[in-house]
MDTraj code that builds the backbone (N, CA, C; nanometers):
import mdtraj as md
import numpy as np

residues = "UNK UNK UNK UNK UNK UNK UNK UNK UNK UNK UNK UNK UNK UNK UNK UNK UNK UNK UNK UNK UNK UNK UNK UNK UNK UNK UNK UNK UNK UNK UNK UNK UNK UNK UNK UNK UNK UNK UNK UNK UNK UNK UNK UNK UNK UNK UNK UNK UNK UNK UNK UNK UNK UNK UNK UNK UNK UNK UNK UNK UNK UNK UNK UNK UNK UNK UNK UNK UNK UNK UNK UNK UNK UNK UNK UNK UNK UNK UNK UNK UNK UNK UNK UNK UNK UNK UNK UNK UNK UNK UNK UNK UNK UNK UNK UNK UNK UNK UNK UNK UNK UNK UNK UNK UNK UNK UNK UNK UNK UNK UNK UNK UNK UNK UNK UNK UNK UNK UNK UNK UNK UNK UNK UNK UNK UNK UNK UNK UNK UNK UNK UNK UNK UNK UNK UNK UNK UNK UNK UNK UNK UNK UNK UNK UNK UNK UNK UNK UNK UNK UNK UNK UNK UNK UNK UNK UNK UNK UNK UNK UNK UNK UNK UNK UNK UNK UNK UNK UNK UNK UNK UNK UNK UNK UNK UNK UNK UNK UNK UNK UNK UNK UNK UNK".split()
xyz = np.array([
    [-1.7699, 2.2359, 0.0882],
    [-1.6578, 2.1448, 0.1010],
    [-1.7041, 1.9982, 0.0978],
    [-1.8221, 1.9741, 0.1522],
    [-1.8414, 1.7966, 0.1662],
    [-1.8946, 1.8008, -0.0238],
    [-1.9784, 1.8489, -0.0567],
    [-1.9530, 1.7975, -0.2232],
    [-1.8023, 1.7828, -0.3074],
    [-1.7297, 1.8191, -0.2275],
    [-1.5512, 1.7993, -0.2758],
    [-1.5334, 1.6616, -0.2633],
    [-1.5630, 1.6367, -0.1237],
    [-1.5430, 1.4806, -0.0423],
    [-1.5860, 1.4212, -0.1697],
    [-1.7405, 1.4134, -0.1521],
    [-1.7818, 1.3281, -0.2075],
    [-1.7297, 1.2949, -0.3744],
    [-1.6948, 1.3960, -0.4442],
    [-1.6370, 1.4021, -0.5712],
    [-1.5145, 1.3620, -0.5623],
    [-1.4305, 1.3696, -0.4184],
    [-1.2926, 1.3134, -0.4094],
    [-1.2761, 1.1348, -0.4385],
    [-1.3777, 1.1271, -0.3488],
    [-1.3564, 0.9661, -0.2940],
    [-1.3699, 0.8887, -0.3807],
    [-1.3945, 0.9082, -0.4939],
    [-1.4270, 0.8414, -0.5941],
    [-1.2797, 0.8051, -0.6534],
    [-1.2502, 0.8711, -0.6679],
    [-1.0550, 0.8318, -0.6971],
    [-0.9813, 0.7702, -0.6823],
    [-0.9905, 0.7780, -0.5540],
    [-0.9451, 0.6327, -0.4683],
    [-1.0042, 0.4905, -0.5048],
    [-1.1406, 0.5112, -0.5213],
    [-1.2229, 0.3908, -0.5341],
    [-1.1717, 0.3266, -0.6349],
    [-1.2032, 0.4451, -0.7903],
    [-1.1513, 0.3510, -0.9162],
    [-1.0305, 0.3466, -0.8970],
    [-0.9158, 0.3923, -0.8304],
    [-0.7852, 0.2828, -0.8216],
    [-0.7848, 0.1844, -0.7870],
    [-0.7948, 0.2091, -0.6344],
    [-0.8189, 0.0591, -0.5719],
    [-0.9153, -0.0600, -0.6585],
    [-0.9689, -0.0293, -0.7061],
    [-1.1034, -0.1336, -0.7858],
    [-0.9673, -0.1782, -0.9118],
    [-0.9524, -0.0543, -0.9464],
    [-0.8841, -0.1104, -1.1041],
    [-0.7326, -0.2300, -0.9956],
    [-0.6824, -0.1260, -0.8906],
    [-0.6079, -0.2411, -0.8560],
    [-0.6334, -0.4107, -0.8277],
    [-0.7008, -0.3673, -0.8047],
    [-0.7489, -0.4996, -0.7301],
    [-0.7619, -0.6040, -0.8744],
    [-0.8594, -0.5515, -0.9751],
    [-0.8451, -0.6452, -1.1131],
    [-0.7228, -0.6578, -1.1330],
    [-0.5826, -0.5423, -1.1671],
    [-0.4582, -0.6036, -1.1932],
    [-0.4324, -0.6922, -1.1092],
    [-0.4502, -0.6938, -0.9696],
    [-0.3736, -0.8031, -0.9074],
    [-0.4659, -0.9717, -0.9378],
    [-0.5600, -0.9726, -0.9277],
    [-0.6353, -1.0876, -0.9677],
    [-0.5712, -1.1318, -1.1222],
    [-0.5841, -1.0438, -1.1850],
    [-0.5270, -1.0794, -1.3490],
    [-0.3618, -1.1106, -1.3771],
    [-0.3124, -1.0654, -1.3203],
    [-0.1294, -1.1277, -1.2503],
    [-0.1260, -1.2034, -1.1916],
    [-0.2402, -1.2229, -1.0870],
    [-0.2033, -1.3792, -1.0110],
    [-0.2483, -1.5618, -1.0619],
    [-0.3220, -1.4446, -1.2124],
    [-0.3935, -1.6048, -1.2831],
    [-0.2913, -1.6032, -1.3702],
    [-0.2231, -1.4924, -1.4314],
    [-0.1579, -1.5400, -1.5673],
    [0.0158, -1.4436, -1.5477],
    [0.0843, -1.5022, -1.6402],
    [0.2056, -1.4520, -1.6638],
    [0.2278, -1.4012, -1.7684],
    [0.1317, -1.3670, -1.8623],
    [0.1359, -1.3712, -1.9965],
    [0.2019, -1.2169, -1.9959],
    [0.2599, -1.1666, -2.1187],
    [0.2588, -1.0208, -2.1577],
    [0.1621, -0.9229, -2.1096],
    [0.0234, -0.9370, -2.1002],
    [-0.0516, -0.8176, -2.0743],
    [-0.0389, -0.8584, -1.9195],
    [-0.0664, -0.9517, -1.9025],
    [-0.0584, -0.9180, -1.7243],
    [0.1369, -0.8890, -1.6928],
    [0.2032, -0.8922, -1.7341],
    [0.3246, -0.8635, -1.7058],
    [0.3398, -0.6760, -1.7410],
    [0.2565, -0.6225, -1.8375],
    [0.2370, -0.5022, -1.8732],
    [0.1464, -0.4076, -1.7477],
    [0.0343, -0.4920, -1.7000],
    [-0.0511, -0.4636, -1.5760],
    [0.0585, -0.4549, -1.4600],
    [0.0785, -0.5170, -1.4250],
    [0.2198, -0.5699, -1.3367],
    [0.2826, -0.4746, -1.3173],
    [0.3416, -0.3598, -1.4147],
    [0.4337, -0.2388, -1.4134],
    [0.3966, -0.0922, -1.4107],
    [0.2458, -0.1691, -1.4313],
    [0.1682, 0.0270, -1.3580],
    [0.0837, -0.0250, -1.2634],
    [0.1268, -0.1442, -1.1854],
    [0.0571, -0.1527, -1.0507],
    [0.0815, -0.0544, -0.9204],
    [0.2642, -0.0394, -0.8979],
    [0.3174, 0.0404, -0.7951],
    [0.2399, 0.1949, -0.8285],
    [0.2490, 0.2346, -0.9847],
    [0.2229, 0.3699, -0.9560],
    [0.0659, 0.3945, -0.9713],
    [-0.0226, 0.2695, -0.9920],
    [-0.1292, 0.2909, -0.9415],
    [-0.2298, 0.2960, -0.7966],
    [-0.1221, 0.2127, -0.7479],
    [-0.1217, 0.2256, -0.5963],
    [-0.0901, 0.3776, -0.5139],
    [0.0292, 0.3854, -0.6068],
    [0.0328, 0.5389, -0.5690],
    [-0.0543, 0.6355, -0.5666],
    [-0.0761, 0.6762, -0.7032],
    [-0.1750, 0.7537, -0.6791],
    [-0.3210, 0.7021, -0.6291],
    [-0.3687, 0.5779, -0.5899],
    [-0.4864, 0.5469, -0.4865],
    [-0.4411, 0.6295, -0.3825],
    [-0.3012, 0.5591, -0.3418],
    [-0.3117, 0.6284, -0.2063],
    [-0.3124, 0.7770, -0.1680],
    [-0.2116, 0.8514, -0.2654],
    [-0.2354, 0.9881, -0.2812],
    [-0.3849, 1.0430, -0.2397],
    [-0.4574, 1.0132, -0.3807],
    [-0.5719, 1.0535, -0.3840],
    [-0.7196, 0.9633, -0.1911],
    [-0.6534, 0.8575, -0.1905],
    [-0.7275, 0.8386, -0.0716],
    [-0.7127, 0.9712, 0.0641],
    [-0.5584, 1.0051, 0.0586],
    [-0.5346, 1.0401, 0.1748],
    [-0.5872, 1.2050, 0.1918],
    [-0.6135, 1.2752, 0.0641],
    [-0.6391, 1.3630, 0.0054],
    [-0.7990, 1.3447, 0.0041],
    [-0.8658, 1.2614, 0.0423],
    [-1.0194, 1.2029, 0.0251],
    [-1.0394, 1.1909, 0.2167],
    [-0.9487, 1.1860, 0.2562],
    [-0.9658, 1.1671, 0.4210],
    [-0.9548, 1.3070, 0.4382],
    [-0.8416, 1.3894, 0.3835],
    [-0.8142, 1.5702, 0.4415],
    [-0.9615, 1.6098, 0.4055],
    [-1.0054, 1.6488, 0.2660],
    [-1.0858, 1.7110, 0.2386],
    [-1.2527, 1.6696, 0.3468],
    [-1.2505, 1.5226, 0.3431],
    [-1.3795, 1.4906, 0.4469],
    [-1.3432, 1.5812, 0.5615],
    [-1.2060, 1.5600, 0.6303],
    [-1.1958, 1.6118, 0.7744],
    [-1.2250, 1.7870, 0.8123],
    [-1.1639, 1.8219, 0.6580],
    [-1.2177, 1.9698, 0.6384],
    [-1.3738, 1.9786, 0.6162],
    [-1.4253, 1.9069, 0.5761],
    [-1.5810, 1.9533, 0.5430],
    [-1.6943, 1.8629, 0.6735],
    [-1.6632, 1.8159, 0.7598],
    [-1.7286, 1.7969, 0.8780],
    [-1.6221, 1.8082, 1.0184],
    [-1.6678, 1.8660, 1.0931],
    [-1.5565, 1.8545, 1.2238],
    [-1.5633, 1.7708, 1.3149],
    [-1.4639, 1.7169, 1.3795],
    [-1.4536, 1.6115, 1.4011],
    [-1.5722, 1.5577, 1.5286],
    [-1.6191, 1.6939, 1.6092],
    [-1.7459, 1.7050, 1.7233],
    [-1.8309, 1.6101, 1.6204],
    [-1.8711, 1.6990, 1.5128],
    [-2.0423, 1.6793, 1.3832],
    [-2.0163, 1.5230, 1.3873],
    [-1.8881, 1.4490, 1.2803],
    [-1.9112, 1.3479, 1.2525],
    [-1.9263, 1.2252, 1.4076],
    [-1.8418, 1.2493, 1.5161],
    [-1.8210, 1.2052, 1.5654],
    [-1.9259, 1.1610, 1.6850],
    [-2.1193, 1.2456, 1.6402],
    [-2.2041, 1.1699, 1.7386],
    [-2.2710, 1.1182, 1.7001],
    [-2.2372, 1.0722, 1.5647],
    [-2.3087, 0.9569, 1.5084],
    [-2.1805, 0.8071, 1.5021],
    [-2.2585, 0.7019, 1.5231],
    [-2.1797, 0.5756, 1.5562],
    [-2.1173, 0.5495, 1.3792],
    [-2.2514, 0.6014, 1.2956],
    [-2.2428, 0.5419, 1.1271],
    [-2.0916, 0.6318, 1.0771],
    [-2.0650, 0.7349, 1.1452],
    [-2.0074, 0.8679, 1.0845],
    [-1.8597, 0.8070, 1.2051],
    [-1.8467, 0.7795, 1.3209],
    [-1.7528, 0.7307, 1.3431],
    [-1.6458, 0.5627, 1.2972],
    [-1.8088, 0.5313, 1.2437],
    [-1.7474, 0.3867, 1.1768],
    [-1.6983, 0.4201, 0.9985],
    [-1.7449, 0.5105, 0.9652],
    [-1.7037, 0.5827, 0.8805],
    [-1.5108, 0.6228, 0.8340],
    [-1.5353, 0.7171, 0.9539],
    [-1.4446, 0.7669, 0.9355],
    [-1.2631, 0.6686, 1.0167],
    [-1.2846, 0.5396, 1.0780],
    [-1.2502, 0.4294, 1.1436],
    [-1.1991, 0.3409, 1.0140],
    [-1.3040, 0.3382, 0.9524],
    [-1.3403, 0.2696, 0.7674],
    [-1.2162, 0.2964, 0.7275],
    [-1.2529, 0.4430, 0.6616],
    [-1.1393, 0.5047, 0.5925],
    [-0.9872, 0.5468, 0.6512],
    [-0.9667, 0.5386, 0.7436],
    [-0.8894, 0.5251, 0.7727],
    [-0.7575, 0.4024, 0.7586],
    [-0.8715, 0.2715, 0.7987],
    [-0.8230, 0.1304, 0.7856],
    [-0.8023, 0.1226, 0.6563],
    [-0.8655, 0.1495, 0.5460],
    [-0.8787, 0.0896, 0.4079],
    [-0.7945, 0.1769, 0.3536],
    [-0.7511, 0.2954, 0.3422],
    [-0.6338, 0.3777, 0.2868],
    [-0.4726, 0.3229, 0.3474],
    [-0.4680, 0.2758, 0.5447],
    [-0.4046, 0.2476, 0.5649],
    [-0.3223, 0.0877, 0.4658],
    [-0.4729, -0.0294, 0.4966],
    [-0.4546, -0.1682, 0.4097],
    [-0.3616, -0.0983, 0.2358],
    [-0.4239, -0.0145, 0.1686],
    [-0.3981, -0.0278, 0.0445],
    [-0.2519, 0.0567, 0.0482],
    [-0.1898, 0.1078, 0.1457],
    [-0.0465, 0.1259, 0.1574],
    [-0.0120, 0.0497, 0.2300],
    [-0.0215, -0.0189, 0.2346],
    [0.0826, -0.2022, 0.2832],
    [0.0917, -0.2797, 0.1755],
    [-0.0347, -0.2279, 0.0729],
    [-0.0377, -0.3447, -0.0517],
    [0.0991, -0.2875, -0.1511],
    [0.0547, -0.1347, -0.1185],
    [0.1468, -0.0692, -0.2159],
    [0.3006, -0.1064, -0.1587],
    [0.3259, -0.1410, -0.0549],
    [0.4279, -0.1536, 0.0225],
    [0.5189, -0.2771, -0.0132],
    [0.4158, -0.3777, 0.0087],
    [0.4295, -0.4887, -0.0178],
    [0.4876, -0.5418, -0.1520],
    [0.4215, -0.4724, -0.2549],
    [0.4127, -0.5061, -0.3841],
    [0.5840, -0.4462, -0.3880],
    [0.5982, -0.3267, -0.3718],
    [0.6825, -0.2157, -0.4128],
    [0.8555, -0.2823, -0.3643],
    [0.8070, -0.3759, -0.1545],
    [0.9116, -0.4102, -0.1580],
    [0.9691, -0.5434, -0.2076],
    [0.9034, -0.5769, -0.2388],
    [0.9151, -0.7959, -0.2760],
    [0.9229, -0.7468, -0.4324],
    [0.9123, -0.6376, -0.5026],
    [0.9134, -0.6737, -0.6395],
    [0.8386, -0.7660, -0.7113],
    [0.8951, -0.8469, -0.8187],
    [0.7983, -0.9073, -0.9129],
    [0.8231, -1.0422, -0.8472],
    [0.9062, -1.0363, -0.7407],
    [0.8886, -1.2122, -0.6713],
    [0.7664, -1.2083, -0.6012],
    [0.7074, -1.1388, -0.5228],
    [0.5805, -1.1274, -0.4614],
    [0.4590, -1.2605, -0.5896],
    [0.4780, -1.2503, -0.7207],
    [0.4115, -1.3315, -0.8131],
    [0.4180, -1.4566, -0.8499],
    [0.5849, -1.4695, -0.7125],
    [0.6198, -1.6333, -0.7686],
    [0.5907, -1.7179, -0.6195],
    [0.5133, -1.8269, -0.6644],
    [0.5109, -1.9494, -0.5867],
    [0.3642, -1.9008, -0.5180],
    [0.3298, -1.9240, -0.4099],
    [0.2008, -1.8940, -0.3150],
    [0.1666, -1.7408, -0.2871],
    [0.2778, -1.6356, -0.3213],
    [0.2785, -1.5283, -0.3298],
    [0.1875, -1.4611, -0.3606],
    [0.1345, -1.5268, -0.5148],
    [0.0501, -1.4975, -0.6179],
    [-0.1021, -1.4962, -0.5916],
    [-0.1233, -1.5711, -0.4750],
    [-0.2185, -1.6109, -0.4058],
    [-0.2505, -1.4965, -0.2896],
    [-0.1764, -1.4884, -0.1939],
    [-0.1610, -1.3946, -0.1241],
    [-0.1851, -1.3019, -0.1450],
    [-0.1428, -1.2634, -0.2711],
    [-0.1964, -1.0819, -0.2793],
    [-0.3466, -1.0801, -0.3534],
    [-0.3984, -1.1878, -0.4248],
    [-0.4775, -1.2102, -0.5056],
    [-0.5916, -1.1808, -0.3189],
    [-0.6136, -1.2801, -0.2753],
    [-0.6860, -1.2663, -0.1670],
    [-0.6787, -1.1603, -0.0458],
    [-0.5601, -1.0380, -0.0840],
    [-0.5367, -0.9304, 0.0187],
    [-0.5992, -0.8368, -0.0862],
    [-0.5731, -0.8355, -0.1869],
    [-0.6661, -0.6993, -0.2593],
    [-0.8104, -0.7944, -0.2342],
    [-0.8832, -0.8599, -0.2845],
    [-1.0115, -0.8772, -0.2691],
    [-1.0536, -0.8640, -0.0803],
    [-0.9836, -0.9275, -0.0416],
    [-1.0200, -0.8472, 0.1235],
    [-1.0091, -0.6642, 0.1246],
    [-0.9213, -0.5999, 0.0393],
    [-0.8906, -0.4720, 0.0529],
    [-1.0492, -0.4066, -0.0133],
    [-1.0773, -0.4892, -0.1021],
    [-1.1928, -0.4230, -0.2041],
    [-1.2973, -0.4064, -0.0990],
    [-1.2929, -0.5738, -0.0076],
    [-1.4276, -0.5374, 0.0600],
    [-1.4918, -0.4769, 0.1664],
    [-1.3141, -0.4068, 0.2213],
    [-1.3094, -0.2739, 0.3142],
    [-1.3128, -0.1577, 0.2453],
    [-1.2860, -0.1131, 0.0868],
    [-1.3437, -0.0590, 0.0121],
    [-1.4842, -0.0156, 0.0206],
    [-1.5770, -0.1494, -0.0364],
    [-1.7135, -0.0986, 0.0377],
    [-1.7870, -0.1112, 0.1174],
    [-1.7208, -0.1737, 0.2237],
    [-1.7928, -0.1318, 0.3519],
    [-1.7489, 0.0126, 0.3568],
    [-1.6841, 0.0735, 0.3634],
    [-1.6147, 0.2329, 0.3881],
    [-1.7497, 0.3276, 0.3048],
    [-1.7638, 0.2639, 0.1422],
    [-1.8302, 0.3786, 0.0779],
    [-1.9832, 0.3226, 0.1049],
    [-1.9796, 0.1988, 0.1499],
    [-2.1338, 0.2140, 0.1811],
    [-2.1834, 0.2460, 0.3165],
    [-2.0684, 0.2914, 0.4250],
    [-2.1195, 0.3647, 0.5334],
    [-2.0911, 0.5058, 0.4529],
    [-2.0582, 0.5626, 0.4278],
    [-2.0407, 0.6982, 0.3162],
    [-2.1600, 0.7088, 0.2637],
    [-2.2103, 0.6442, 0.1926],
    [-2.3295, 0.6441, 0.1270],
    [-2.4467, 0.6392, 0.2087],
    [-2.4678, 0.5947, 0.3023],
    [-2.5419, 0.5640, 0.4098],
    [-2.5519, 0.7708, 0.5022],
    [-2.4497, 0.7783, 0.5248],
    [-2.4314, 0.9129, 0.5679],
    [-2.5288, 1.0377, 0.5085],
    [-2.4799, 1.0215, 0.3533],
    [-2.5497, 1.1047, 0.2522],
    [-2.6624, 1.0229, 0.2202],
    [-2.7320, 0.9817, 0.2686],
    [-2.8863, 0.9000, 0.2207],
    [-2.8592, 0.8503, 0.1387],
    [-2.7792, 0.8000, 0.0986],
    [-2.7826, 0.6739, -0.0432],
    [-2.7563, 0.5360, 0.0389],
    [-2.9064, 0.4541, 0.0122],
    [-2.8705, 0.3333, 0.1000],
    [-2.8576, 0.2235, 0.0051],
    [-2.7588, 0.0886, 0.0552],
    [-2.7436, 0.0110, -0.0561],
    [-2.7927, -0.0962, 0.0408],
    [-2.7647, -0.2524, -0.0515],
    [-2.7818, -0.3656, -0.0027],
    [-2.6686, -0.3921, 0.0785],
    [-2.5630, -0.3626, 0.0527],
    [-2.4157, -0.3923, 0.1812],
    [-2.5003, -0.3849, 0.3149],
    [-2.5222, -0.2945, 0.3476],
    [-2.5599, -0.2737, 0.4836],
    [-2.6242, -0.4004, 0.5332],
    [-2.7756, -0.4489, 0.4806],
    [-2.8270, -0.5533, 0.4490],
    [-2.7340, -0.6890, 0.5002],
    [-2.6232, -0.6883, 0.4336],
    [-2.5763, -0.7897, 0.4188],
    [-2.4965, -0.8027, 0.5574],
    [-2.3966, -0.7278, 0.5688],
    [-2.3187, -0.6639, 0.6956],
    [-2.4149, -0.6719, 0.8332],
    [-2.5740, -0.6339, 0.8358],
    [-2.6683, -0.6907, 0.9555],
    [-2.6743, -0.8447, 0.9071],
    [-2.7277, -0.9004, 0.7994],
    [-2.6932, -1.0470, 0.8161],
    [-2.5512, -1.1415, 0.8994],
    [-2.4305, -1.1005, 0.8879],
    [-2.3120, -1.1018, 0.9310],
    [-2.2978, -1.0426, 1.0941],
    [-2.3953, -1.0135, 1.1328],
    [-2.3844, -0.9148, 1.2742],
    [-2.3418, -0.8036, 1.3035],
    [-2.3455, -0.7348, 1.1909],
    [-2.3114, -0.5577, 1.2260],
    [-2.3854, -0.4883, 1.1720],
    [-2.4826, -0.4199, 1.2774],
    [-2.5774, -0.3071, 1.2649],
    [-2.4852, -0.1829, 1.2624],
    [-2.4865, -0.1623, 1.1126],
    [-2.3871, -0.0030, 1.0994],
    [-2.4292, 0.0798, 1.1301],
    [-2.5477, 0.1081, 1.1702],
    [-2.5927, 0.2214, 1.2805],
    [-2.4920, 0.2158, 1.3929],
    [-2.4412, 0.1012, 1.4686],
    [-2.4020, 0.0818, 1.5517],
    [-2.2438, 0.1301, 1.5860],
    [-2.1854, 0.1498, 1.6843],
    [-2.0659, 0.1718, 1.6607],
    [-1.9637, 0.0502, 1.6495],
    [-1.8975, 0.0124, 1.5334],
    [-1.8295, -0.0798, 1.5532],
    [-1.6936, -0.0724, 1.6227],
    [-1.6947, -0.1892, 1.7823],
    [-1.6186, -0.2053, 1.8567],
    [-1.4964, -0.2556, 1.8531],
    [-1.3786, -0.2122, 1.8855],
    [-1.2583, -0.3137, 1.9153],
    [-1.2238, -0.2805, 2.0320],
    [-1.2153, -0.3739, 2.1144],
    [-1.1568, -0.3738, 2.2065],
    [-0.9965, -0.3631, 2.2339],
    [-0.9400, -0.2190, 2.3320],
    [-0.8396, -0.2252, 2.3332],
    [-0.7625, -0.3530, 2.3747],
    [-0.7315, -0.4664, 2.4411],
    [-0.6884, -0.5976, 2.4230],
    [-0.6314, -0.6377, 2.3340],
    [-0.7860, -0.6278, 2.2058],
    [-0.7969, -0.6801, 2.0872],
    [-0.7052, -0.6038, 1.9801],
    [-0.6768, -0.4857, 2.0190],
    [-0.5930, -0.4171, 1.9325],
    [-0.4524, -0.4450, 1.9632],
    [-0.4164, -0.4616, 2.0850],
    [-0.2765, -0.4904, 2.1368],
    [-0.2529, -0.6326, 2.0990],
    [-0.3174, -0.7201, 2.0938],
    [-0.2955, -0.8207, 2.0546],
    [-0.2531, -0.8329, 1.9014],
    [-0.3399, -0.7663, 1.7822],
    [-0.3012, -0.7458, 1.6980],
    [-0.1966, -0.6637, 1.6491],
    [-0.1069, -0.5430, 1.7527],
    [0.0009, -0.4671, 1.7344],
    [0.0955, -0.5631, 1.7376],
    [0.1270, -0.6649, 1.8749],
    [0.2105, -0.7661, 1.9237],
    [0.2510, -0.8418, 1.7801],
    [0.1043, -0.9221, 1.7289],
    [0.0999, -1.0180, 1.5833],
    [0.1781, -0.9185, 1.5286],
    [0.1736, -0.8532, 1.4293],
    [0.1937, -0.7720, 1.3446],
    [0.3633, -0.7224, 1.3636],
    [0.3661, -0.7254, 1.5151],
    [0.5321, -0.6859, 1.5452],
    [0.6033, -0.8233, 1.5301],
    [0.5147, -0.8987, 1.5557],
    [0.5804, -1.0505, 1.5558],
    [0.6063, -1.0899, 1.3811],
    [0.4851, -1.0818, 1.3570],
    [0.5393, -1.1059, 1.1631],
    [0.5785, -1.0227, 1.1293],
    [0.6275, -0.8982, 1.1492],
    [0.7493, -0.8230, 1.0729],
    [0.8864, -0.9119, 1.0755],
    [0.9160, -0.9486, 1.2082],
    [1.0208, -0.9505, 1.2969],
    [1.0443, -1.0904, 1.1567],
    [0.9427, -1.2318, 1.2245],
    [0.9711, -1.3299, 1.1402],
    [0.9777, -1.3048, 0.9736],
    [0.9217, -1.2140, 0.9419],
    [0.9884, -1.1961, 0.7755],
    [1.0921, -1.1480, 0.7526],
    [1.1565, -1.0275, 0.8342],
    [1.2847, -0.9948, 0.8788],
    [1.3344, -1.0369, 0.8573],
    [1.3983, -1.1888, 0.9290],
    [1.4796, -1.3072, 0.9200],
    [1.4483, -1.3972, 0.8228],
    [1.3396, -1.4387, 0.7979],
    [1.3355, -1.4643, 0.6591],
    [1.4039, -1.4045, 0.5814],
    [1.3851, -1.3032, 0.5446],
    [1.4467, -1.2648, 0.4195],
    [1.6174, -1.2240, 0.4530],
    [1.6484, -1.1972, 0.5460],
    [1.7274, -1.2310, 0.5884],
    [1.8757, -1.3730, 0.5560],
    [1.7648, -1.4563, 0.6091],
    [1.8185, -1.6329, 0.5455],
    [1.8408, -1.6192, 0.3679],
    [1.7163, -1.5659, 0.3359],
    [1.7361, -1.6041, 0.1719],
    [1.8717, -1.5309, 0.1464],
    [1.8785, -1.4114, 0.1378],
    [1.9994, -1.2708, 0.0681],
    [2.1336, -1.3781, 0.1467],
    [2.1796, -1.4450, 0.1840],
    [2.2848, -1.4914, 0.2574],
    [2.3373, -1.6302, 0.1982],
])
top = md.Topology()
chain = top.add_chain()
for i, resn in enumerate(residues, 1):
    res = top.add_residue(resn, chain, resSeq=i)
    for name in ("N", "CA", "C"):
        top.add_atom(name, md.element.get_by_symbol(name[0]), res)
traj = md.Trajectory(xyz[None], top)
């Protein structure tokens, strides 16, 4: 079963990757081909996410949750993927509910810099993955330059999470009414 994983996750990756170029290439230009990119973005998101969430079952089936869970690399792992399947269904969300206005004004910007943040929870995810299965890269490297020994377990403090539920309830709420004001 974990050679499934590993043959799964890859799916996800080249979506998200290819997403991430459509959205960079829509947020520089308006032209025809990026307006053509533009209209198999939602259902490429889709199936990322499909195939991500389907890349989380099959891992969870091929290690149990005791195995992965006494290693810090294998809990930051699986923490990873979680976050980064979650991020790339908000993008899909996002995109899916704002439509093609999401592209007009600062918008364009916004998503341009939320997929490249999405990419680079992308590989932090496959290079603790890779790390797991002995394939070591330079990320890691880089990530101890930055202060995180991925051996280590990476921490959040519950606080720190409530604080960010609160934010997050708070900017729903204020886009709410935003959009709200505009439709009126």
């Amino acid at each position: 079963m974990a050679a499934y994983h590993v043959v799964m996750v890859h799916f996800p990756i080249a979506l998200w990757m290819t997403a991430t170029l459509a959205i960079l290439w829509r947020a520089v230009s308006s032209g025809p081909v990026a307006l053509a990119i533009d209209r198999a973005l939602v259902p490429l998101l889709v199936v990322g996410l499909i195939s991500g969430v389907l890349a989380i079952t099959v891992g969870r089936l091929a290690w149990s949750w005791e195995a992965i869970s006494t290693s810090p690399m294998g809990r930051n792992h699986v923490l990873l993927a979680i976050w980064t399947t979650t991020y790339w269904a908000l993008m899909l969300a996002t995109r899916w509910i704002q439509g093609e206005a999401i592209w007009d004004g600062p918008g364009r910007w916004v998503m341009a810099g939320l997929a490249v943040l999405g990419s680079g929870l992308l590989g932090v995810t496959g290079t603790l993955g890779g790390h797991l299965s002995g394939i070591y890269t330079d990320l890691a490297k880089v990530l101890r330059m930055l202060g995180w020994e991925v051996h280590r377990t990476f921490y959040v403090p519950n606080m720190t999470l409530g604080i960010i539920l609160v934010a997050t309830l708070l900017l729903l709420a204020i886009g709410g009414m935003a959009s709200r004001r505009t439709t009126e």
